[in-house]
matplotlib code that plots the C-alpha trace (Angstrom):
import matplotlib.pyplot as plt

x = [0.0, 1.2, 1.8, -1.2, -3.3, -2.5, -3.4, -7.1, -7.5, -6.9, -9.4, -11.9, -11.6, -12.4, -15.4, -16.5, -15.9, -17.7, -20.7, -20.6, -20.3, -23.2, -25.5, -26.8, -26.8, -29.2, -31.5, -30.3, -31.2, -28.6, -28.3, -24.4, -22.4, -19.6, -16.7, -15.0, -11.8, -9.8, -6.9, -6.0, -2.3, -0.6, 2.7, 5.3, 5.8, 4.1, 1.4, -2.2, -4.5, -7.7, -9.1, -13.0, -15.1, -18.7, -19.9, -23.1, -25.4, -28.0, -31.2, -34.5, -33.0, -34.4, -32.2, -32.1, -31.1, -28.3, -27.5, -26.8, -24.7, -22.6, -21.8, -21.7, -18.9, -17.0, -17.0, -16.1, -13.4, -9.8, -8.4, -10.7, -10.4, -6.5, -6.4, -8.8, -6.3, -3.8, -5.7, -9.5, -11.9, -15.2, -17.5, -21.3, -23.1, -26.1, -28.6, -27.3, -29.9, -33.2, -33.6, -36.9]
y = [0.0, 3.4, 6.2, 8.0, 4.6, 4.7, 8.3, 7.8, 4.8, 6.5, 8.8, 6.3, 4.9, 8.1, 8.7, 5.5, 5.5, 8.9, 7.3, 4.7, 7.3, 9.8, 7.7, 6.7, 10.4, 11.2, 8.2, 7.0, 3.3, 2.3, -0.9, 0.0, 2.9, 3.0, 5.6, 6.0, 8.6, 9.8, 12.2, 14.5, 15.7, 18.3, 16.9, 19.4, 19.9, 16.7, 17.4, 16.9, 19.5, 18.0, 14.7, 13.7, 12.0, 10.1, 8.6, 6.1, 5.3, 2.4, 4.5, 5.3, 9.3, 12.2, 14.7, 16.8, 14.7, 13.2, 16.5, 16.6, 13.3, 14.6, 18.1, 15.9, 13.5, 16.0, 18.4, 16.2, 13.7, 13.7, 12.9, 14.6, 18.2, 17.9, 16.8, 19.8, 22.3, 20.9, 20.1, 20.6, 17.6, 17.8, 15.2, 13.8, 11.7, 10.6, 7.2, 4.2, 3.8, 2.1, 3.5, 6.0]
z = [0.0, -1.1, 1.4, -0.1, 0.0, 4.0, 4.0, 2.1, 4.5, 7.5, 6.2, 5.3, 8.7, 10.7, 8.5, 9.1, 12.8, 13.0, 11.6, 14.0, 16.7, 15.4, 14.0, 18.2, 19.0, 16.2, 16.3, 12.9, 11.8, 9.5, 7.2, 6.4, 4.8, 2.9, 1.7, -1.6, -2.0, -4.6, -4.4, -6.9, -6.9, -8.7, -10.5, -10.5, -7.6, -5.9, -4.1, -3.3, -4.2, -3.5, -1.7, -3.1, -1.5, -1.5, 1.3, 0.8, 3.9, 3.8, 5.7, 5.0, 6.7, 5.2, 3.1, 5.6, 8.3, 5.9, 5.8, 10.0, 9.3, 7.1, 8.8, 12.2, 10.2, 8.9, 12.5, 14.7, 12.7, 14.2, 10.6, 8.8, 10.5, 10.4, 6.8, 5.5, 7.2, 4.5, 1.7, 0.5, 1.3, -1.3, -1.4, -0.7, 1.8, 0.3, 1.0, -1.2, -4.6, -3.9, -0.3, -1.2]

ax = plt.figure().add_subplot(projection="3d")
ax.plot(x, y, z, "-o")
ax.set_aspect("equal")
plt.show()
């Protein structure tokens, strides 16, 4: 696994374990959730300019309370909050297809 691998994973994680940590607090039944990242890096010189992201939850939620997820996720993340001080983190939460 590449450094940057490591660094998406670590990402992934906290997501993921922010979820887990949220979801209680704000009554959520969830099915399962997943993240998908991609960095995007500037070649000369080597650097990352931008990490996407789309995060896919398996609820019956609302938009709006997807919404309080995904501002709740992204707030209170450890990784998350010390990556976007370095580099931009853009992406989605949204319910996986066929949920409503």
């Amino acid at each position: 696994m590449s450094p940057v691998e490591l660094l998406l994973a670590a990402l992934a994680t906290c997501m993921l374990k922010g979820i887990e940590r949220v979801t209680p607090m704000l009554h959520f039944q969830i099915a399962g959730a997943e993240v998908a990242l991609e960095a995007v890096r500037e070649n000369a010189p080597h650097k990352r300019m931008l990490i996407r992201y789309e995060i896919v939850f398996d609820s019956a939620a609302t938009g709006q309370r997807l919404d309080l997820l995904h501002r709740n996720v992204l707030t209170y993340g450890s990784i998350s909050n010390t990556l976007s001080g370095a580099v931009p983190l853009k992406g989605t939460l949204h319910r996986a297809s066929g949920r409503g």
